[in-house]
SETORSE-396036 format. One record per atom (N, C-alpha, C): atom name; y, x, z; residue number from 1; residue in three letters. Coordinates in steps of 0.1 Angstrom, whole numbers. Layout:
N
 atom     y     x     z  nr rest
   CA     Y     X     Z NUM  Ala
...
END
This chain:
146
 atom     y     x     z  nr rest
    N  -308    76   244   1  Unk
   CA  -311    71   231   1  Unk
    C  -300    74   222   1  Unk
    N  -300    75   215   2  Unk
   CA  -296    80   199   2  Unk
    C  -288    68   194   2  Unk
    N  -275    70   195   3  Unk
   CA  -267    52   182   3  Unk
    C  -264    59   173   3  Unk
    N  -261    53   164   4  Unk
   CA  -260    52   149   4  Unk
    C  -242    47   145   4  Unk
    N  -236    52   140   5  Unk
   CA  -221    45   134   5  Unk
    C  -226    35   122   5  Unk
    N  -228    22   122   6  Unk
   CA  -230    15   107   6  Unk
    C  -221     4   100   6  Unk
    N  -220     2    91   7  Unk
   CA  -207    -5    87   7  Unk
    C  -208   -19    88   7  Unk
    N  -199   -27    92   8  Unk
   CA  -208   -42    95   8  Unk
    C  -189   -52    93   8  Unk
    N  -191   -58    83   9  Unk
   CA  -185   -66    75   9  Unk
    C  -169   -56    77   9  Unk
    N  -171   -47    67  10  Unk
   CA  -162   -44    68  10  Unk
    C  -151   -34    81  10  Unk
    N  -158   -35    93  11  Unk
   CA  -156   -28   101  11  Unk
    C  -165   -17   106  11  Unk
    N  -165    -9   118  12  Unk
   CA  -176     0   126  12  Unk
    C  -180    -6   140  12  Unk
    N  -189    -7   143  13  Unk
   CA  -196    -9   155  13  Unk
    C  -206    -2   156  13  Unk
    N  -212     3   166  14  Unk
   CA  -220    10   174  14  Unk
    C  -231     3   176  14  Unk
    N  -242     5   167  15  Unk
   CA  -260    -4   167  15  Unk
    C  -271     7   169  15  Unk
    N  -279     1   175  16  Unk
   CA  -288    11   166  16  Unk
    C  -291    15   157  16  Unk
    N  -297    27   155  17  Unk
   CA  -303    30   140  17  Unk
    C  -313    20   134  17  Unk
    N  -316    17   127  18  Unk
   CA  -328    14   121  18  Unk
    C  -334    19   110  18  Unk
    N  -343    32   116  19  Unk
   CA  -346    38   107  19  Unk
    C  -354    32    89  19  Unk
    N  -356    18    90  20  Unk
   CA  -365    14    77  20  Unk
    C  -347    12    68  20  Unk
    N  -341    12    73  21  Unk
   CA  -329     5    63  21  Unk
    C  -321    24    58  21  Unk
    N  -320    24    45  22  Unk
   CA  -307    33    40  22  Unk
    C  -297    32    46  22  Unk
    N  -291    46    51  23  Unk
   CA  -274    46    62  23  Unk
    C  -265    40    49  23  Unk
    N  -256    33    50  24  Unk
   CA  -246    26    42  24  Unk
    C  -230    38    52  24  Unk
    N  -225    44    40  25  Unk
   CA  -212    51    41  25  Unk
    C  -204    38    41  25  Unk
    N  -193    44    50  26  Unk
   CA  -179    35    52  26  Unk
    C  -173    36    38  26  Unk
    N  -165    23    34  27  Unk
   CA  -156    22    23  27  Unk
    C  -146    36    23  27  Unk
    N  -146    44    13  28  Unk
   CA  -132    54    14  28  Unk
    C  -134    55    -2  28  Unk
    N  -120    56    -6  29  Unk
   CA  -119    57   -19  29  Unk
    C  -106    70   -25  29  Unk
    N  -112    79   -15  30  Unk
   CA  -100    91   -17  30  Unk
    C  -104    98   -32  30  Unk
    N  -120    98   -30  31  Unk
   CA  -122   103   -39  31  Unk
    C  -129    98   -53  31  Unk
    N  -139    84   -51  32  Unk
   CA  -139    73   -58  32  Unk
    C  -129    59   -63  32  Unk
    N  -128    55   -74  33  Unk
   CA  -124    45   -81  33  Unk
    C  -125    32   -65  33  Unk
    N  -110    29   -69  34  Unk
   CA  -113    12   -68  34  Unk
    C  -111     6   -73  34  Unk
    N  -121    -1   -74  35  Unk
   CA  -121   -17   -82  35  Unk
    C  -125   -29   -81  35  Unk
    N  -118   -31   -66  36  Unk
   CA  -116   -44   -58  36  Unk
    C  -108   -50   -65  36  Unk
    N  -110   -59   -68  37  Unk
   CA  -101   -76   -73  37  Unk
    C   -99   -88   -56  37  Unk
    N   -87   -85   -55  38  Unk
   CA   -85   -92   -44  38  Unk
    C   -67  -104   -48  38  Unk
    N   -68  -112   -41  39  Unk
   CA   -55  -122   -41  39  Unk
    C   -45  -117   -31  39  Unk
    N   -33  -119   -36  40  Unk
   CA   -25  -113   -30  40  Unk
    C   -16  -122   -18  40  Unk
    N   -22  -122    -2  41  Unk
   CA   -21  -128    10  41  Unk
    C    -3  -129     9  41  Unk
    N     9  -126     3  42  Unk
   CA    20  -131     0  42  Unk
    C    24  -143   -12  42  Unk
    N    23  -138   -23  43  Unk
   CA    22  -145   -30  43  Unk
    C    13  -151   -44  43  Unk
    N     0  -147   -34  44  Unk
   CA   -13  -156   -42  44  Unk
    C   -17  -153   -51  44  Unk
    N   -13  -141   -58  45  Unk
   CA   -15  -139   -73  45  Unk
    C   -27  -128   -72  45  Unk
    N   -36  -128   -84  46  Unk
   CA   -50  -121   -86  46  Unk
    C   -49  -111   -87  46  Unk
    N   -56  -100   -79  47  Unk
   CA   -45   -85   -82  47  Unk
    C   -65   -80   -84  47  Unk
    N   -67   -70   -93  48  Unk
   CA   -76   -68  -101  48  Unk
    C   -70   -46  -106  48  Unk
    N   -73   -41  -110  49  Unk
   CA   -77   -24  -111  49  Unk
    C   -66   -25  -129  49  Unk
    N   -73   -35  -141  50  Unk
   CA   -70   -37  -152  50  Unk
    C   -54   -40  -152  50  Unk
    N   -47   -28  -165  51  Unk
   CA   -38   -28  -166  51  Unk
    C   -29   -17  -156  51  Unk
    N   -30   -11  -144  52  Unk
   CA   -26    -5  -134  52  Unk
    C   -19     8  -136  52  Unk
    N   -31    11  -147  53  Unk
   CA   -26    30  -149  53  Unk
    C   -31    38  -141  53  Unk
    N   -39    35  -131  54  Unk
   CA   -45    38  -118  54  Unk
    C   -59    32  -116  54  Unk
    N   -66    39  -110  55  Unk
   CA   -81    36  -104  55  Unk
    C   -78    33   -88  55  Unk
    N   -68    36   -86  56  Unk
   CA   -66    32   -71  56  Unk
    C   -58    22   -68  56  Unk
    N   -61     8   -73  57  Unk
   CA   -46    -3   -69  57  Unk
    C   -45    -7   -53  57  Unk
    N   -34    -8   -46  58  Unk
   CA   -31    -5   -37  58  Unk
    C   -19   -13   -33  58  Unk
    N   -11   -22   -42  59  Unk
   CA    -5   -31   -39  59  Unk
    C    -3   -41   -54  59  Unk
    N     5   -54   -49  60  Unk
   CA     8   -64   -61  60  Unk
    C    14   -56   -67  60  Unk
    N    12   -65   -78  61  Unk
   CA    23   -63   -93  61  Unk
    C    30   -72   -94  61  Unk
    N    30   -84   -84  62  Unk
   CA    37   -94   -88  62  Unk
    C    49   -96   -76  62  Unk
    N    45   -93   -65  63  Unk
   CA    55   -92   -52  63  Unk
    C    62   -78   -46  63  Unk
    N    53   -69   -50  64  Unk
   CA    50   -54   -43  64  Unk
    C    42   -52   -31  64  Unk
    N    40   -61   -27  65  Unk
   CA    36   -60   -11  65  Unk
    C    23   -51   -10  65  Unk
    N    19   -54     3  66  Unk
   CA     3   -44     3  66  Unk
    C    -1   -47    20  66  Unk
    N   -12   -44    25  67  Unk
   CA   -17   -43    31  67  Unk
    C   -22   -36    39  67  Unk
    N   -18   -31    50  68  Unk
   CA   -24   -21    60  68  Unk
    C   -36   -16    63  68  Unk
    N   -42    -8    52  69  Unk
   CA   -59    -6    57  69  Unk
    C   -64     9    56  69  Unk
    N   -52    23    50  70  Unk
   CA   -52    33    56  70  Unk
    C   -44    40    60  70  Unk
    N   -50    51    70  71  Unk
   CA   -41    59    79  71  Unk
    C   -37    69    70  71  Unk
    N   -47    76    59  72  Unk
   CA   -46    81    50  72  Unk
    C   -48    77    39  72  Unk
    N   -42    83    23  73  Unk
   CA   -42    71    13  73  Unk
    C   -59    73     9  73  Unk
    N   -68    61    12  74  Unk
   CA   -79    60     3  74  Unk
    C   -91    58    15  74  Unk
    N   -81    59    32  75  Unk
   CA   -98    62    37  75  Unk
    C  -102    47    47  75  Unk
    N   -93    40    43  76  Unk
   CA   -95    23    50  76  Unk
    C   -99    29    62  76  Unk
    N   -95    35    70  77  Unk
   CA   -90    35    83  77  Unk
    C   -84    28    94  77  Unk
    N   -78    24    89  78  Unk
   CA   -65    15    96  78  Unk
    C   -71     3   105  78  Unk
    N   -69    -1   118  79  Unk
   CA   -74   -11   119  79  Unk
    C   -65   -22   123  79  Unk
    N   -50   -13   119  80  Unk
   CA   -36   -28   121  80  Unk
    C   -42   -41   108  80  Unk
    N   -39   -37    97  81  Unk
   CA   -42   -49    86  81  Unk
    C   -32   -59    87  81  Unk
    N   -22   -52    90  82  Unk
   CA    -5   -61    89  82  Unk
    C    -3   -61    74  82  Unk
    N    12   -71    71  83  Unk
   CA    12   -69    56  83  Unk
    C    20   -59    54  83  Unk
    N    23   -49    42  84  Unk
   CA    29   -39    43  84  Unk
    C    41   -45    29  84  Unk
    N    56   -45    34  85  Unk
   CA    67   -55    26  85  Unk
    C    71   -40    18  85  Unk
    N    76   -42     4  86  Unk
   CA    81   -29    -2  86  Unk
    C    93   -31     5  86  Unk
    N   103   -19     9  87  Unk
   CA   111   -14    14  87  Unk
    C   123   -12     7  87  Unk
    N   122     0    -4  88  Unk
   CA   124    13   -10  88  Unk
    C   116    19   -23  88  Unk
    N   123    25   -32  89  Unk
   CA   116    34   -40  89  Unk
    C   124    44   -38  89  Unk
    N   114    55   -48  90  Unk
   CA   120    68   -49  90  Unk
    C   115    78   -55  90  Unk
    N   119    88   -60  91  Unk
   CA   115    97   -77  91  Unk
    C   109   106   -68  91  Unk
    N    95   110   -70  92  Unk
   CA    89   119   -66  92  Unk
    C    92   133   -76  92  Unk
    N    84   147   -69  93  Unk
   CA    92   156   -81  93  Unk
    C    81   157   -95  93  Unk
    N    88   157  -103  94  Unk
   CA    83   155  -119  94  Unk
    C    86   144  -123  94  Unk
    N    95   132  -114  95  Unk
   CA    98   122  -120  95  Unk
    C    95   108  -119  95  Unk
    N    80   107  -111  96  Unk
   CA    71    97  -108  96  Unk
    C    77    89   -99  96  Unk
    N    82    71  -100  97  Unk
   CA    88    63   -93  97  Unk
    C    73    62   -80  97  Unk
    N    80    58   -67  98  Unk
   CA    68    56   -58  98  Unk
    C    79    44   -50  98  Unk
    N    72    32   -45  99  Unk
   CA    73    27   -32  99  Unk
    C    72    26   -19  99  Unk
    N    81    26   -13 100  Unk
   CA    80    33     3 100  Unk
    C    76    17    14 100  Unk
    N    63    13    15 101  Unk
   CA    60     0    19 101  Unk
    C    64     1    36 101  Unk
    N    66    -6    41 102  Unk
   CA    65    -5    58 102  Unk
    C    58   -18    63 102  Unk
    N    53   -11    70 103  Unk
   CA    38   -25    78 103  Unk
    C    48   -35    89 103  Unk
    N    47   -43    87 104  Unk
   CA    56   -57    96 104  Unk
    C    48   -63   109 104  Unk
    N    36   -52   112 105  Unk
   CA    34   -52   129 105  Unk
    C    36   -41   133 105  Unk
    N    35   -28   129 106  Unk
   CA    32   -13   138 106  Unk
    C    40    -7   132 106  Unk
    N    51    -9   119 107  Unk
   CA    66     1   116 107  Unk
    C    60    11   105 107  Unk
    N    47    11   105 108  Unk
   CA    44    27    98 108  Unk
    C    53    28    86 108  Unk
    N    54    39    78 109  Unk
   CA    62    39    64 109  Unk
    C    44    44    52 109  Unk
    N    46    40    42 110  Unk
   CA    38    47    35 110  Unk
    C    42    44    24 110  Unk
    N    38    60    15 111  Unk
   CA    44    59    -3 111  Unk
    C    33    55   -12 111  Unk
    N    39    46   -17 112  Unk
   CA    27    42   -25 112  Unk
    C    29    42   -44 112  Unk
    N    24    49   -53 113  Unk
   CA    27    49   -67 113  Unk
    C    32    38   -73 113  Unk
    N    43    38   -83 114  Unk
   CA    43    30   -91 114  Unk
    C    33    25  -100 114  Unk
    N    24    14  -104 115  Unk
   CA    19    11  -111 115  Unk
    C    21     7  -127 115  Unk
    N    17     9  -139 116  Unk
   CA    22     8  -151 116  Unk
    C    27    -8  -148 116  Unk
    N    20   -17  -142 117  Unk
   CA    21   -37  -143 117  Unk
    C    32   -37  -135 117  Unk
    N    40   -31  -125 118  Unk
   CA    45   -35  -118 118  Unk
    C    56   -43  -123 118  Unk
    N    63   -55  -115 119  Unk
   CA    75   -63  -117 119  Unk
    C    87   -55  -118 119  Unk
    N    91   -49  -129 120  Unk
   CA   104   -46  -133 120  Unk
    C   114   -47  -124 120  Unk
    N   115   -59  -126 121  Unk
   CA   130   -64  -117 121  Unk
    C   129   -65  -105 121  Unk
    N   118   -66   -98 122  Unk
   CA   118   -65   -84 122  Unk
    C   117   -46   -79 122  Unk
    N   113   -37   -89 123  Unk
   CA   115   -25   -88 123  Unk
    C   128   -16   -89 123  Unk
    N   136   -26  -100 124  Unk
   CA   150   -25   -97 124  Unk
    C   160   -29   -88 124  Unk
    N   157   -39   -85 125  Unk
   CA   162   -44   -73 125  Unk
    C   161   -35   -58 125  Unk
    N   153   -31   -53 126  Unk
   CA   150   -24   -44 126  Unk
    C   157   -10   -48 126  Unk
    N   157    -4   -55 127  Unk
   CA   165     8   -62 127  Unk
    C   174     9   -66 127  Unk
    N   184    -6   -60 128  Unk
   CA   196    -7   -64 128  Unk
    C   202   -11   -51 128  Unk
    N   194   -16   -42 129  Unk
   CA   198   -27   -25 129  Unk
    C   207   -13   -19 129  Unk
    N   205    -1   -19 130  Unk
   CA   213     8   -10 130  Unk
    C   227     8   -18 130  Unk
    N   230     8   -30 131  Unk
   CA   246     3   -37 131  Unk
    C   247   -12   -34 131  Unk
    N   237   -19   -31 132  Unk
   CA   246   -37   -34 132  Unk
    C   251   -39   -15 132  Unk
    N   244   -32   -10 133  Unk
   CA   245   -29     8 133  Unk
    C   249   -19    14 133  Unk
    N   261   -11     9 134  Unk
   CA   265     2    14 134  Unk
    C   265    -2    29 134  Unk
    N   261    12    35 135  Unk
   CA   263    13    48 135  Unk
    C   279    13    57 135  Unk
    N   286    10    51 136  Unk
   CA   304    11    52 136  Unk
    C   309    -4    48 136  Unk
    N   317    -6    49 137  Unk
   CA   328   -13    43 137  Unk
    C   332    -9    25 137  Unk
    N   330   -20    12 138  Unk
   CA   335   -14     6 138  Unk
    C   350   -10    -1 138  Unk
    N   357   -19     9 139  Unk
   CA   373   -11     5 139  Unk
    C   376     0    10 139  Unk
    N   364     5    17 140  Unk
   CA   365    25    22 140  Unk
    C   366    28     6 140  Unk
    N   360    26    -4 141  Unk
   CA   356    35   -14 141  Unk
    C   373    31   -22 141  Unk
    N   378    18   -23 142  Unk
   CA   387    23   -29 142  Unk
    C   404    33   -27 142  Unk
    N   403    30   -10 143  Unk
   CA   413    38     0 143  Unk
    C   406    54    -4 143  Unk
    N   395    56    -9 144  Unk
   CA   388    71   -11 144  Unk
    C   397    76   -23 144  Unk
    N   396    64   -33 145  Unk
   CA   398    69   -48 145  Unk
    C   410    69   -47 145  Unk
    N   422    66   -36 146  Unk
   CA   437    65   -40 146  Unk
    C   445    80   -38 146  Unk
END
């Protein structure tokens, strides 16, 4: 007999077909808009598409955080669903700030765009933590400069 892959709250499980019902495609938004409005499982706040700069929002504007749900960006793959904490930024080429999030059960790293809403000062902050936390001692740097 013949199964069917069908999408069922959000996940895949293995059913039968039933031929009277339309096949329902898995969530992927590689190449369509998203425009999920969801709350942000850190710190609570309404995170919605509006204002973004982007069709693809993908983490807060108010914490940076995100969520673990692709393996690739757009295809909700993933089936860790850890929170993903910002890390890091970093200038992509042409200029474009991006966030480097890391998932806090499985280590992954992923780059994720700057959004036009993002929190300023929490963007600076992270793009400043590798000078406020040098890897060294800092009276190396002034025994450098003598």
């Amino acid at each position: 007999m013949l199964r069917a892959v069908r999408q069922h709250q959000g996940g895949i499980s293995n059913v039968p077909a039933d031929p009277a019902k339309p096949k329902q495609r898995r969530l992927d938004y590689r190449q369509d808009p998203c425009r999920d409005v969801f709350t942000c499982r850190v710190c609570g706040w309404p995170v919605g598409p509006q204002a973004a700069g982007t069709q693809h929002r993908n983490h807060c504007p108010n914490c940076l955080a995100s969520v673990h749900v692709d393996d690739e960006p757009g295809d909700r793959a993933a089936d860790c669903g850890g929170t993903m904490e910002p890390v890091a930024v970093w200038v992509r080429k042409g200029g474009e700030w991006a966030i480097i999030h890391r998932c806090k059960i499985c280590g992954v790293l992923h780059s994720n765009r700057v959004a036009a809403d993002d929190n300023p000062m929490l963007l600076m902050s992270l793009a400043v933590k590798p000078l406020a936390a040098p890897p060294f001692p800092l009276d190396r740097l002034e025994r450098a400069a003598e």
